[in-house]
PDB file with SEQRES, HELIX, SHEET and CRYST1 records, atoms N, CA, C and O in Angstrom:
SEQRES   1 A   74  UNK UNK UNK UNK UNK UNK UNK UNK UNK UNK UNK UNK UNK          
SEQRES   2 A   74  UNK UNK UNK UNK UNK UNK UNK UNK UNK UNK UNK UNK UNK          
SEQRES   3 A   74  UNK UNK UNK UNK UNK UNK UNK UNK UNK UNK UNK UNK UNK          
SEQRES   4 A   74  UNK UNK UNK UNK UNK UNK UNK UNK UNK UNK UNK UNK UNK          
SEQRES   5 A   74  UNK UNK UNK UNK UNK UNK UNK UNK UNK UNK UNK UNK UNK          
SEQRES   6 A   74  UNK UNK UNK UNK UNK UNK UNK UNK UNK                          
HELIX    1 AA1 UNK A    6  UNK A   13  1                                   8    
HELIX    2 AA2 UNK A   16  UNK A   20  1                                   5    
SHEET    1 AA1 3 UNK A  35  UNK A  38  0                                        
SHEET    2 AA1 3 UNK A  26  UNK A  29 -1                                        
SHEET    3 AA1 3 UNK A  69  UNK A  72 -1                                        
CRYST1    1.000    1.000    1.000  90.00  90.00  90.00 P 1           1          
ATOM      1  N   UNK A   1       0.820  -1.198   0.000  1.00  0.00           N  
ATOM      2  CA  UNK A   1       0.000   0.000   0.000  1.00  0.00           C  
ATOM      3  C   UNK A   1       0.863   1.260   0.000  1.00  0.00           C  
ATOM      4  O   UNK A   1       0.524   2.254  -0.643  1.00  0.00           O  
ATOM      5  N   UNK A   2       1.903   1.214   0.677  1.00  0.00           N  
ATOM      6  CA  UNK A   2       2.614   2.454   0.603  1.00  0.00           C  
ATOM      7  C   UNK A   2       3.786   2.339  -0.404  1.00  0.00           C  
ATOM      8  O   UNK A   2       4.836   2.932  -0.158  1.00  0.00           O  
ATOM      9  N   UNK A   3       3.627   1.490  -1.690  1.00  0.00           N  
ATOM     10  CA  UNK A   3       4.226   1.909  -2.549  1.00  0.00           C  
ATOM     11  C   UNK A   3       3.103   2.548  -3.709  1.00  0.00           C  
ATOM     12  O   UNK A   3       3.578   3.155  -4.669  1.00  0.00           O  
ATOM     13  N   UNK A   4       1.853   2.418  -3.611  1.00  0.00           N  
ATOM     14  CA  UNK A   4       1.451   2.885  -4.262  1.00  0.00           C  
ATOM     15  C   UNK A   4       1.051   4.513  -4.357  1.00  0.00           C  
ATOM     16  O   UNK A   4       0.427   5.171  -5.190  1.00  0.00           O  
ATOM     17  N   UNK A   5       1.879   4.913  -2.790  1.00  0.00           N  
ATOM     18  CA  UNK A   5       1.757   6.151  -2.645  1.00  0.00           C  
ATOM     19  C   UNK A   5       3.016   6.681  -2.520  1.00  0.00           C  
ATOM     20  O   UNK A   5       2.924   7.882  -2.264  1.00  0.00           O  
ATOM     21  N   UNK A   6       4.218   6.285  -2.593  1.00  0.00           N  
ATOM     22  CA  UNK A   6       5.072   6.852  -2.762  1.00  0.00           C  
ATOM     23  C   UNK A   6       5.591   6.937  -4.057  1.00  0.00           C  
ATOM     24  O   UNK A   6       6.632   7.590  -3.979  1.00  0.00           O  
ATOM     25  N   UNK A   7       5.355   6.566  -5.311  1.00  0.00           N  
ATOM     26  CA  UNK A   7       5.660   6.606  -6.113  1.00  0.00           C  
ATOM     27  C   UNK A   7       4.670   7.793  -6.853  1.00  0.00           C  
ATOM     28  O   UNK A   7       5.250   8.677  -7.484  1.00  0.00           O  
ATOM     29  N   UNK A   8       3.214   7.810  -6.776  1.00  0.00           N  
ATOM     30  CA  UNK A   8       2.597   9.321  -7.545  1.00  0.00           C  
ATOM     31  C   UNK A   8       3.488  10.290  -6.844  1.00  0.00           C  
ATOM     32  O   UNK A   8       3.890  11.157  -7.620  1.00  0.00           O  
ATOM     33  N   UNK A   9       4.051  10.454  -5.263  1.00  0.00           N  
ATOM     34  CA  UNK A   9       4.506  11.179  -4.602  1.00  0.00           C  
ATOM     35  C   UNK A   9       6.012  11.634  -5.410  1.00  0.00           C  
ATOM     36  O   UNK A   9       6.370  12.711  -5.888  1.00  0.00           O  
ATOM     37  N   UNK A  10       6.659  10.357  -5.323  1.00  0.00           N  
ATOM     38  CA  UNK A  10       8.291  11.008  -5.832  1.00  0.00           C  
ATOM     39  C   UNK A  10       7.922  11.653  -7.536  1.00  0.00           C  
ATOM     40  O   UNK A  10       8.634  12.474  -8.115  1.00  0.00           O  
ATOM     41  N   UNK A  11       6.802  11.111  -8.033  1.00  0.00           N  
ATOM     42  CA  UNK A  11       6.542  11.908  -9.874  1.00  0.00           C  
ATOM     43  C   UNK A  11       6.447  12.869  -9.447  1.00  0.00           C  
ATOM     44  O   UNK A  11       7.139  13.751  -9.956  1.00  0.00           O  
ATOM     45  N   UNK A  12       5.505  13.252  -8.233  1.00  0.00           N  
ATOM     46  CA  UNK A  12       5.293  14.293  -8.618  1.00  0.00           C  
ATOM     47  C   UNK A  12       5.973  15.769  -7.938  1.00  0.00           C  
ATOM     48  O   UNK A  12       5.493  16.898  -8.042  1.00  0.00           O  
ATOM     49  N   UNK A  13       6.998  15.441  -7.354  1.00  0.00           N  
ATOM     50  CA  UNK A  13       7.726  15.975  -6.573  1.00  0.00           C  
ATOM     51  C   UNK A  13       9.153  16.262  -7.535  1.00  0.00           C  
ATOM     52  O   UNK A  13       9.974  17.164  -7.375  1.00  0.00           O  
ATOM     53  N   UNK A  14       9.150  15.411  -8.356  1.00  0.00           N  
ATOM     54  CA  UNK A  14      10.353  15.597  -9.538  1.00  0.00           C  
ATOM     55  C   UNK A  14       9.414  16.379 -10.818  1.00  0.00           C  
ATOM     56  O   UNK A  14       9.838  16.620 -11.948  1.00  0.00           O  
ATOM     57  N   UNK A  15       8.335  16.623 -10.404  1.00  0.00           N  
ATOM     58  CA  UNK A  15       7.604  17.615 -11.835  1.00  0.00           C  
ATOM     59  C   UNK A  15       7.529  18.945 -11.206  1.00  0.00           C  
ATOM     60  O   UNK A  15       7.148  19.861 -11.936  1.00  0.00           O  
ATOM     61  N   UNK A  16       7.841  19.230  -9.916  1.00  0.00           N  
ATOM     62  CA  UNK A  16       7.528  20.150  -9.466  1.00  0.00           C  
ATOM     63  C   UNK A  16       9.098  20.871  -9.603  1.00  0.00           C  
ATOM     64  O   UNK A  16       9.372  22.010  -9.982  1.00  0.00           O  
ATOM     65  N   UNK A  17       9.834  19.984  -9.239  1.00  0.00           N  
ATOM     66  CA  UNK A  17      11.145  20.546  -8.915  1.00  0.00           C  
ATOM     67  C   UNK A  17      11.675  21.186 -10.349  1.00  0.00           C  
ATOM     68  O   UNK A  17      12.224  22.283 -10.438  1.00  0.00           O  
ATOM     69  N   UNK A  18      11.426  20.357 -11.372  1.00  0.00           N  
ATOM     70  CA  UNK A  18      11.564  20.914 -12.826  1.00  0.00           C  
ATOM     71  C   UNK A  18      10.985  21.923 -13.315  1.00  0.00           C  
ATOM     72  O   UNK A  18      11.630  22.832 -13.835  1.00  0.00           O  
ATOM     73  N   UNK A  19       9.735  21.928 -13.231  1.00  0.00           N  
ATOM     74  CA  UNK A  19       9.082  23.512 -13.316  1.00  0.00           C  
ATOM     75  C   UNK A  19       9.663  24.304 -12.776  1.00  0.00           C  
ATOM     76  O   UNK A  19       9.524  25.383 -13.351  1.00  0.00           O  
ATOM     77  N   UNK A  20      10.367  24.371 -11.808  1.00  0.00           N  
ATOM     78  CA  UNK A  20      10.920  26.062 -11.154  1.00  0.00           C  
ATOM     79  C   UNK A  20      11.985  26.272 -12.538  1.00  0.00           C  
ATOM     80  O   UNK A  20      12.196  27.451 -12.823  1.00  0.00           O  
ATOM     81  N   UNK A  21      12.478  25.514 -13.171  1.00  0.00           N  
ATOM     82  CA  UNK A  21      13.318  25.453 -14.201  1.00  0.00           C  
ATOM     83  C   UNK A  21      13.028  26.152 -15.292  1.00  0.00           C  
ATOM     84  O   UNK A  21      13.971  26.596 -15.948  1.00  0.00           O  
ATOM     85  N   UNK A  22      11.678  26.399 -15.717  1.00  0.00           N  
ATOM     86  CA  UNK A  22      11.295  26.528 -17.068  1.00  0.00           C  
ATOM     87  C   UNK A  22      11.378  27.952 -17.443  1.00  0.00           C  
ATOM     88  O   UNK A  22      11.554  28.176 -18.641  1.00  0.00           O  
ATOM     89  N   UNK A  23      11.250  29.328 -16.339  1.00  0.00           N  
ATOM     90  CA  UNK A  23      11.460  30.571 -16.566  1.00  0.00           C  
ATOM     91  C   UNK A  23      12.554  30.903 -17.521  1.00  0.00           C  
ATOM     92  O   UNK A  23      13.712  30.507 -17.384  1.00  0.00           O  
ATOM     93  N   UNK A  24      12.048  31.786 -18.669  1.00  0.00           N  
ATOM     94  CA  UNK A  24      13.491  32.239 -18.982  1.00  0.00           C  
ATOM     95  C   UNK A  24      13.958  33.741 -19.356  1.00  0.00           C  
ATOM     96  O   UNK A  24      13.348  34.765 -19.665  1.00  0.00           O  
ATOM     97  N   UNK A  25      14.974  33.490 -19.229  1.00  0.00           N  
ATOM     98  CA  UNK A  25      15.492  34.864 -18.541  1.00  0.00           C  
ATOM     99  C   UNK A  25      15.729  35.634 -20.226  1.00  0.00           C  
ATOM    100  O   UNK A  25      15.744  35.083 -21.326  1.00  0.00           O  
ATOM    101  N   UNK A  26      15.894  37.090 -19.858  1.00  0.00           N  
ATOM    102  CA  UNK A  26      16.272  37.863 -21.057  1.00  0.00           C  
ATOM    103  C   UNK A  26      17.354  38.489 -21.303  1.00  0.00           C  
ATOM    104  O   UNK A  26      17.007  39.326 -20.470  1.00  0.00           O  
ATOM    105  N   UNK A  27      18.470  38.932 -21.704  1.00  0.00           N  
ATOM    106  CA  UNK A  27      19.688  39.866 -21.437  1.00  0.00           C  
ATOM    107  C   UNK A  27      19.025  41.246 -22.507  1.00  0.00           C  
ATOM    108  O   UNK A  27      18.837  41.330 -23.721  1.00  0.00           O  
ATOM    109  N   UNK A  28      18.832  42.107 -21.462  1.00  0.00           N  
ATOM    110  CA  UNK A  28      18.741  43.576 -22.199  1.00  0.00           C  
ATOM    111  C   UNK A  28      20.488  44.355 -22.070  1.00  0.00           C  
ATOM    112  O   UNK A  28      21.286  44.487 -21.142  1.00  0.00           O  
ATOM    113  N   UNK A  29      20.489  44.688 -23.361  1.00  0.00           N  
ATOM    114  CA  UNK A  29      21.825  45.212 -23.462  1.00  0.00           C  
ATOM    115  C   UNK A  29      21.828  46.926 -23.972  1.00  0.00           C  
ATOM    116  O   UNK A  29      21.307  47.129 -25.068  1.00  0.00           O  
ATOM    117  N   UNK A  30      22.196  47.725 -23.480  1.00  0.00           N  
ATOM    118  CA  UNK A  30      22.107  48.631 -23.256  1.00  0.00           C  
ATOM    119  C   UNK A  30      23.076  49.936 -24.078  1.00  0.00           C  
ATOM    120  O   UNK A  30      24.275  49.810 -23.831  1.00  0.00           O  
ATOM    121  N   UNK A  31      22.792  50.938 -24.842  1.00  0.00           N  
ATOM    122  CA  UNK A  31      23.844  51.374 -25.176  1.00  0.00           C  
ATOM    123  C   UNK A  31      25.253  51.986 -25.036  1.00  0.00           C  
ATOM    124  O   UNK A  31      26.126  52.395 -25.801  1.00  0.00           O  
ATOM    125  N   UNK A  32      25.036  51.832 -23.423  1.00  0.00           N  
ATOM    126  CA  UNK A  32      26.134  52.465 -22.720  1.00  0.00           C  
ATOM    127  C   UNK A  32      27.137  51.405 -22.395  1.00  0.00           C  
ATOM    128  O   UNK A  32      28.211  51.610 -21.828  1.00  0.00           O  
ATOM    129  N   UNK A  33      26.602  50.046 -22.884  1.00  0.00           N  
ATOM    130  CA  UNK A  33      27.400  48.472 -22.835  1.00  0.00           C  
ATOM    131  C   UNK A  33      26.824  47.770 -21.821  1.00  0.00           C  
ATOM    132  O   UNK A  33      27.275  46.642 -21.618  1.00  0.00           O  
ATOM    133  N   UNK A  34      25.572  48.327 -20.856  1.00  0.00           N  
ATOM    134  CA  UNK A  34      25.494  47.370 -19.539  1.00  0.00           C  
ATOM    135  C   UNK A  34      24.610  46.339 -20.209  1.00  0.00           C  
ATOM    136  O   UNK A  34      23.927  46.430 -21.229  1.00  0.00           O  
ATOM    137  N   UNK A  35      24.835  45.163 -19.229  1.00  0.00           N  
ATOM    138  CA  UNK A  35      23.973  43.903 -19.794  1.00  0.00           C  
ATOM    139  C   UNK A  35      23.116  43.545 -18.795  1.00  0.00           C  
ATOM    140  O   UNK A  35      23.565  42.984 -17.796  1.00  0.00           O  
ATOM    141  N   UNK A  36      22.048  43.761 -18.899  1.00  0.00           N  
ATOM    142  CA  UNK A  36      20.691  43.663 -18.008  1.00  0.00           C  
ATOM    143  C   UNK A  36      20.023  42.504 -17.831  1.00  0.00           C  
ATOM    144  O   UNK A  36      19.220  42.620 -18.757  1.00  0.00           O  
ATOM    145  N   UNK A  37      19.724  41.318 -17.250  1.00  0.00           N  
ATOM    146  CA  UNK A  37      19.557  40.233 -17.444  1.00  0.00           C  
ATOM    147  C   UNK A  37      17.704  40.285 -16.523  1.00  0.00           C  
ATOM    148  O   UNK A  37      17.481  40.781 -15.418  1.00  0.00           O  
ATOM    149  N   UNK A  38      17.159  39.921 -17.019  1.00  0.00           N  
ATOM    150  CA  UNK A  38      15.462  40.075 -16.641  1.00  0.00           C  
ATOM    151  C   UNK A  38      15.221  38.540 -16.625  1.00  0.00           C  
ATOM    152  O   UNK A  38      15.661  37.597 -17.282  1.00  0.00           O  
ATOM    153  N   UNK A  39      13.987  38.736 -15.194  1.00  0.00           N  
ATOM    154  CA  UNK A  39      13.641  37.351 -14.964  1.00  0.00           C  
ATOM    155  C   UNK A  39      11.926  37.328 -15.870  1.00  0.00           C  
ATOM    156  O   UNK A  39      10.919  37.972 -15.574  1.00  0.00           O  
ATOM    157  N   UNK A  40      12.064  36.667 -16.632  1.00  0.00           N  
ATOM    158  CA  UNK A  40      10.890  36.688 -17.708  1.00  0.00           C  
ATOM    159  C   UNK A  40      10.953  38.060 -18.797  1.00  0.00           C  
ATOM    160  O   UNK A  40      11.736  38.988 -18.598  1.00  0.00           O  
ATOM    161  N   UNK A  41      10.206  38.030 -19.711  1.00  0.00           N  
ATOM    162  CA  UNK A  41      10.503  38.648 -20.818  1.00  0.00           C  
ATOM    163  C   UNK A  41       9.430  40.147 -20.448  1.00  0.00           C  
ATOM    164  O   UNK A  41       8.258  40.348 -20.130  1.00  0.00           O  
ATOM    165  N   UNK A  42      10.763  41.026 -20.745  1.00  0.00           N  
ATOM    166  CA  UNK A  42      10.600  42.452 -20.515  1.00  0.00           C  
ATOM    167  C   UNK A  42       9.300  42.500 -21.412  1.00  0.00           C  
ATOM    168  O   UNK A  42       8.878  41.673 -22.221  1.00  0.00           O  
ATOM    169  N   UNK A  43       8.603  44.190 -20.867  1.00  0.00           N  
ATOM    170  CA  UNK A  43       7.119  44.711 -21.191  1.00  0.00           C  
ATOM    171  C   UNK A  43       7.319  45.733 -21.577  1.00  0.00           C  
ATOM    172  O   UNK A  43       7.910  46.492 -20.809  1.00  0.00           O  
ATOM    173  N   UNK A  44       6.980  46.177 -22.763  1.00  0.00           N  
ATOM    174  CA  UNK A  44       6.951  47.611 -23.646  1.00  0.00           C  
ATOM    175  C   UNK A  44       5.786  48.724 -23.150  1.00  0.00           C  
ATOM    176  O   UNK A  44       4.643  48.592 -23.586  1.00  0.00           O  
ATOM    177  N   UNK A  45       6.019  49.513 -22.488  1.00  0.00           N  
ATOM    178  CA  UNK A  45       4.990  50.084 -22.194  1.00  0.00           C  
ATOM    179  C   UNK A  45       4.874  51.541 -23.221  1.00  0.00           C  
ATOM    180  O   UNK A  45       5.915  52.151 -23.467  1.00  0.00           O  
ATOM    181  N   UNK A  46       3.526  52.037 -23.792  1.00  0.00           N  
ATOM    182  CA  UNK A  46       3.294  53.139 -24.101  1.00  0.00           C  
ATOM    183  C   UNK A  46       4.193  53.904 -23.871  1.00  0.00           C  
ATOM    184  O   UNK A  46       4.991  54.200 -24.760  1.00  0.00           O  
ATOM    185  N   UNK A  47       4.283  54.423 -22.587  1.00  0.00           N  
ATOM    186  CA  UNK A  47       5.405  55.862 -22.283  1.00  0.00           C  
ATOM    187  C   UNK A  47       6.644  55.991 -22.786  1.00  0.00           C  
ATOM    188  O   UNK A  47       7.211  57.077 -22.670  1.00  0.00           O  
ATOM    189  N   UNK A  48       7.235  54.981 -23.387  1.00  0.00           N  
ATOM    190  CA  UNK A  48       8.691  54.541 -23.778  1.00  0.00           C  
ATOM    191  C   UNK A  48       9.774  54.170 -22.928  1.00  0.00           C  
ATOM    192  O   UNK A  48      10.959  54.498 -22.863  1.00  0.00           O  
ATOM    193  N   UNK A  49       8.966  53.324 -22.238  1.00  0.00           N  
ATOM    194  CA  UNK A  49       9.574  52.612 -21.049  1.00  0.00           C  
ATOM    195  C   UNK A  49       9.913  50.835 -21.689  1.00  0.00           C  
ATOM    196  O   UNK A  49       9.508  50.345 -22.743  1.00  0.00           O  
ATOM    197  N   UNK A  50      10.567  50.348 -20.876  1.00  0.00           N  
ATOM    198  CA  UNK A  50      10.807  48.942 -21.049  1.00  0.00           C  
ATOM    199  C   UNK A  50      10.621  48.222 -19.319  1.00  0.00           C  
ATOM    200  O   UNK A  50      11.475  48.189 -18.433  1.00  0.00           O  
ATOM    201  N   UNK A  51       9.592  47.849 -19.297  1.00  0.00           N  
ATOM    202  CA  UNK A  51       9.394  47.272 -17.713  1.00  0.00           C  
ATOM    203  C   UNK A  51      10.075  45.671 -17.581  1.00  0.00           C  
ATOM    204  O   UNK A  51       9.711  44.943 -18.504  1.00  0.00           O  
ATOM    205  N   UNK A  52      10.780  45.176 -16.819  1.00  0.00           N  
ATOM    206  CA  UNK A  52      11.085  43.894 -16.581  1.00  0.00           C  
ATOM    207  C   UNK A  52      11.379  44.192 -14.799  1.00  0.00           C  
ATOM    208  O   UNK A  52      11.374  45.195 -14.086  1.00  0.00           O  
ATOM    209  N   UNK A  53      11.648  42.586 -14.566  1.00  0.00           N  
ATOM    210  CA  UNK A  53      11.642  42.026 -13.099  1.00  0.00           C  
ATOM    211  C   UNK A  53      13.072  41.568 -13.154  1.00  0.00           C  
ATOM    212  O   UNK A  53      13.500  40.770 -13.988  1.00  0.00           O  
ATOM    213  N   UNK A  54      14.066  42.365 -11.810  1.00  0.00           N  
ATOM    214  CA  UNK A  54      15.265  42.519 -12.342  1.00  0.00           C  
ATOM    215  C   UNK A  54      15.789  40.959 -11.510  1.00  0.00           C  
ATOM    216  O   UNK A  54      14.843  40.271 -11.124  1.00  0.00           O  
ATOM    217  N   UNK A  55      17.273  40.373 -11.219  1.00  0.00           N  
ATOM    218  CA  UNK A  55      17.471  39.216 -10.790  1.00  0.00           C  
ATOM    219  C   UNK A  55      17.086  38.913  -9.638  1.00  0.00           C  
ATOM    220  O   UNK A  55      16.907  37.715  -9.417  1.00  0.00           O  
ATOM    221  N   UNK A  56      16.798  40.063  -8.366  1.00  0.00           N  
ATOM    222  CA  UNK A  56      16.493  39.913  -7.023  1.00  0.00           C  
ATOM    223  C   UNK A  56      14.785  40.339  -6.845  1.00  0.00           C  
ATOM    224  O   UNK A  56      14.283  40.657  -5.767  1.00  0.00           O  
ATOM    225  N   UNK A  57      14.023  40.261  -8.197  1.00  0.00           N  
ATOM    226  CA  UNK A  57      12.409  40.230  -8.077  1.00  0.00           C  
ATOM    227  C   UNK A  57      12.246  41.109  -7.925  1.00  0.00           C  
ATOM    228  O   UNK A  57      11.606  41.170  -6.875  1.00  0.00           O  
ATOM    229  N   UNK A  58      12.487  42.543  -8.516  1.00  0.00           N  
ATOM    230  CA  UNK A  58      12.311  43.860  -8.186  1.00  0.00           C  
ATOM    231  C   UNK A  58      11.907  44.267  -9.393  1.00  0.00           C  
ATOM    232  O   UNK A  58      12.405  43.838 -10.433  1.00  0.00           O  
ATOM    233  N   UNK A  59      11.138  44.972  -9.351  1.00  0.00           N  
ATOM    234  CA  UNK A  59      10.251  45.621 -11.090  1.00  0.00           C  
ATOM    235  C   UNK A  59      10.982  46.608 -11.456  1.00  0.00           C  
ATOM    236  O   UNK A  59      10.730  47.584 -10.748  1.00  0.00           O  
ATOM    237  N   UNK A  60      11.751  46.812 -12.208  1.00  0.00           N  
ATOM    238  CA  UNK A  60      12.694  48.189 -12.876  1.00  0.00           C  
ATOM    239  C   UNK A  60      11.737  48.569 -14.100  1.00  0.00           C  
ATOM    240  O   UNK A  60      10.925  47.890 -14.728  1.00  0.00           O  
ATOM    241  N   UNK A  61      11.900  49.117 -14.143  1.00  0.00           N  
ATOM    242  CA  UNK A  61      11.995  50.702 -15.717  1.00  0.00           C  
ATOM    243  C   UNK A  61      13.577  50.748 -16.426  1.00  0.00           C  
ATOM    244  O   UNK A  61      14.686  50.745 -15.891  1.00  0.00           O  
ATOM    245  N   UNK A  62      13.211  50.787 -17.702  1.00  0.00           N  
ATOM    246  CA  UNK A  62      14.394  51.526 -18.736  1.00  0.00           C  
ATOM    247  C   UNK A  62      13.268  52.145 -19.737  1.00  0.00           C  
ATOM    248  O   UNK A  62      12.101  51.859 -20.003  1.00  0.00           O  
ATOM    249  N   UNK A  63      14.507  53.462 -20.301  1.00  0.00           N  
ATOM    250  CA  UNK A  63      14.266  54.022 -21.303  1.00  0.00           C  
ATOM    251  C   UNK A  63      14.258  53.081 -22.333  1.00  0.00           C  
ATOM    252  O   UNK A  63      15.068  52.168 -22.177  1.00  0.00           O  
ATOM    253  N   UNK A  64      13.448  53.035 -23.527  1.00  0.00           N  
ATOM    254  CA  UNK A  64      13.509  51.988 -24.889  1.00  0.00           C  
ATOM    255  C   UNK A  64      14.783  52.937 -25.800  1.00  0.00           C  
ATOM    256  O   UNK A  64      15.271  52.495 -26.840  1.00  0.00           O  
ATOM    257  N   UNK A  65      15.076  53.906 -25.365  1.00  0.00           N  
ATOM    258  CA  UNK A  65      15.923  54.829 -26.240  1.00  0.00           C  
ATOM    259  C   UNK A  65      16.869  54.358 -26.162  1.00  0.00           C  
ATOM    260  O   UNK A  65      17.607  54.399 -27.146  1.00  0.00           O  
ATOM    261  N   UNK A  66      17.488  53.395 -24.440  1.00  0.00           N  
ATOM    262  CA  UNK A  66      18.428  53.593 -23.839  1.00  0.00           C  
ATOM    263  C   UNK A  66      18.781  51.973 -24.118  1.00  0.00           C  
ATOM    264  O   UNK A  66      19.468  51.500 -23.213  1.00  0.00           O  
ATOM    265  N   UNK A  67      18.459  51.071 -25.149  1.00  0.00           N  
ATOM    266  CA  UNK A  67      18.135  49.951 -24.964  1.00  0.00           C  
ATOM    267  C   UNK A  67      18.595  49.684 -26.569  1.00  0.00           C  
ATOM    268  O   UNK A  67      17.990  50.056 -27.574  1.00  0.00           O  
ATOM    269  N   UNK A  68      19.901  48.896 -26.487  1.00  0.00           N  
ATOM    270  CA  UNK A  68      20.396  48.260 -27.379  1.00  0.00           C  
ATOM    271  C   UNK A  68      19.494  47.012 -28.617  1.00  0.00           C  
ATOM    272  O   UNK A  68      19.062  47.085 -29.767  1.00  0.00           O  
ATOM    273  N   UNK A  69      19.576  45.927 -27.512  1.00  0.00           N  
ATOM    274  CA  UNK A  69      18.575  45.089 -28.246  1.00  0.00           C  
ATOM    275  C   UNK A  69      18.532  43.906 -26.716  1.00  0.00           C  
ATOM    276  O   UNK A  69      19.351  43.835 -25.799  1.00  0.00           O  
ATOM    277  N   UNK A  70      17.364  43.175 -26.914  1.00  0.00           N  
ATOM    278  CA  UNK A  70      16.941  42.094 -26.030  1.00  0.00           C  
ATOM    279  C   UNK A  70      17.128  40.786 -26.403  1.00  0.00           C  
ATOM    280  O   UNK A  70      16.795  40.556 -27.565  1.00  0.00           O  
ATOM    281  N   UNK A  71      17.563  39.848 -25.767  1.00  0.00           N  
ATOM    282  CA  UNK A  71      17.787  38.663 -26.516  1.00  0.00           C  
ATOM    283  C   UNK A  71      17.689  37.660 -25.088  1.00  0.00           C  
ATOM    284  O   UNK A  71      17.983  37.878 -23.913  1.00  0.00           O  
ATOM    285  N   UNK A  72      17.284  36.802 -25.602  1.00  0.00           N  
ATOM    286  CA  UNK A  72      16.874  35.551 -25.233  1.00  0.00           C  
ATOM    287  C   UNK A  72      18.264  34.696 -24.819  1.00  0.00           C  
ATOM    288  O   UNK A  72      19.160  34.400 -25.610  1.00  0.00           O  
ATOM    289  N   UNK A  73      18.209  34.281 -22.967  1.00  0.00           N  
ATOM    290  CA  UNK A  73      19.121  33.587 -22.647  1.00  0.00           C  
ATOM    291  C   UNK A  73      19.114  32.075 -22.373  1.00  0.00           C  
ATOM    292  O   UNK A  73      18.568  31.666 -21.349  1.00  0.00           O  
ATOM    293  N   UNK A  74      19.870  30.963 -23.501  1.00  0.00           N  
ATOM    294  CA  UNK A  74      19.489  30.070 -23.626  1.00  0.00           C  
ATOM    295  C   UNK A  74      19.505  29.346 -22.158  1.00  0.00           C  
ATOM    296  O   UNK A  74      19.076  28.199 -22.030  1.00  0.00           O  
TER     297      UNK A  74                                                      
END                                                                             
């Protein structure tokens, strides 16, 4: 009986642990050379802002002026 519950248990405890995995990150690169690395993919806002969530979960702002190009970190 208690293998039939430890085993949905360890699946599903190894599907969970993998999902924290799947986020992916962005490198905004900047024209002044800095390399900005965002947790999920930056947000274009109207005002000419670039909104992303920086490595320590904090919501930043950039200028889009100020903003090289964005690229995808494998």
């Amino acid at each position: 009986m208690k293998k039939i519950i430890l085993l949905p248990a360890a699946a599903l405890i190894c599907v969970a642990a993998l999902s924290g995995c799947t986020r992916t990150s962005y490198a905004i690169h900047t024209n002044d050379g800095r390399t900005i690395i965002s947790d999920g993919k930056p947000s274009e806002a109207e005002t000419g802002l670039l909104g992303y969530v920086d490595a320590n979960g904090v919501k930043q702002q950039i200028n889009k002026s100020d903003v090289k190009a964005v690229s995808e970190v494998p």
